[in-house]
Phi, psi and omega in degrees: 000157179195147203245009147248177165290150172270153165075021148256069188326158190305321192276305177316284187341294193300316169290346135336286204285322178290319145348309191209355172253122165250104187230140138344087191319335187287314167300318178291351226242323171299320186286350198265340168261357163263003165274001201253000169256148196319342193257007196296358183268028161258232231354114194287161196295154186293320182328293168326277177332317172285343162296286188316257210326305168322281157317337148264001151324265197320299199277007159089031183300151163202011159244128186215129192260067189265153183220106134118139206226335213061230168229037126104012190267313150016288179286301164344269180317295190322297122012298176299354201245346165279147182316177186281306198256061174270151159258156192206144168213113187245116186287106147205170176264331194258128175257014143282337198258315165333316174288359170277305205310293170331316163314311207285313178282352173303304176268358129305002194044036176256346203314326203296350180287003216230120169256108170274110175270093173278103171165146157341119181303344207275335179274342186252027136278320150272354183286331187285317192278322185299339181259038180073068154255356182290140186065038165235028179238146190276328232169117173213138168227142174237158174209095163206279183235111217285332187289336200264028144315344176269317204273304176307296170333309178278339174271341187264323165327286198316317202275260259301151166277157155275177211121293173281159164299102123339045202273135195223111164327128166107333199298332166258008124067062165072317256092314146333338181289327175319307209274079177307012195251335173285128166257339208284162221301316227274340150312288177322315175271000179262345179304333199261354157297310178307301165321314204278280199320321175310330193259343189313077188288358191284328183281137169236137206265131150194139169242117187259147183282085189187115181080224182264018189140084168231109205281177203217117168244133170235119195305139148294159184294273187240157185323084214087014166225167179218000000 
């Protein structure tokens, strides 16, 4: 995992970000107390964030789906970048680490947008589909446990409008995914994730090089059109 772009030297990097990152002192001020904790490489890079934001601009989004939240910078940039009547349904199990997130969208004025779900993402991906929700969401992203990546992937397809974004955390994975000499399982599974989206027709694909991977799935209208 990585909480910059790969494949950058110090000095580009820094000119990446002095160039072009306009981040929200409330964010920096969250990525800057989640550097000081051992998990701080789950945080996606502020670069990213500002993509994720962007695209949801760009794509008029105003429903947004996340698995796996962190301490909330994620949920945050996003959230900020949606209109005043946006959604946000934010997936996690730890209500320590949620519980920085909450502070943060709290002193931002956003909590009412923000639904936080403590529980298996997977159930509270099917309870949104058992109560009609499919193809009503603009923008989904996952960061979460890499073998449950197929399933989050396919649950997250379903609740999308077409149209919508897929965004999936990781894909290139330190690098590793190259290296045939890696076996371990969480390699193994984004290598065969990459393979299953890559082959996807429902989809139209591109995976960027920005933070550790991040691939970008967008729904067809229907299978294999677009």
């Amino acid at each position: 995992m990585s909480n910059r772009t790969l494949g950058l030297d110090d000095r580009l990097y820094h000119y990446l970000l002095d160039a072009s990152l306009r981040e929200d002192p409330l964010l920096a001020e969250l990525r800057g107390q989640t550097a000081a904790m051992p998990e701080a490489n789950y945080q996606i890079a502020p670069e990213q964030g500002q993509f994720m934001a962007f695209l949801a601009r760009a794509t008029g989004a105003r429903r947004y789906l996340e698995i796996g939240t962190f301490t909330g910078y994620s949920t945050l940039v996003v959230a900020l970048a949606l209109p005043a009547d946006g959604e946000v349904i934010a997936c996690d199990l730890s209500r320590e680490w949620t519980d920085i997130a909450r502070s943060f969208w709290k002193r931002a004025g956003i909590e009412d947008r923000i639904r936080l779900e403590l529980r298996p993402a997977l159930e509270t991906l099917a309870d949104l589909r058992d109560r009609g929700e499919g193809g009503r969401f603009d923008l989904a992203f996952i960061d979460a446990d890499k073998t449950g990546y197929p399933e989050y992937y396919e649950q997250c397809l379903a609740l999308l409008r077409p149209g919508g974004i897929v965004m999936v955390d990781n894909t290139l994975w330190s690098g590793t995914v190259a290296d045939p000499a890696d076996r371990s399982v969480d390699t193994e599974a984004i290598r065969a994730f990459n393979r299953q989206l890559q082959q996807d027709e429902r989809i139209e694909l591109s995976l960027i090089p920005i933070g550790d991977g991040l691939t970008l799935a967008r729904k067809r209208s229907e299978a294999g059109t677009r």
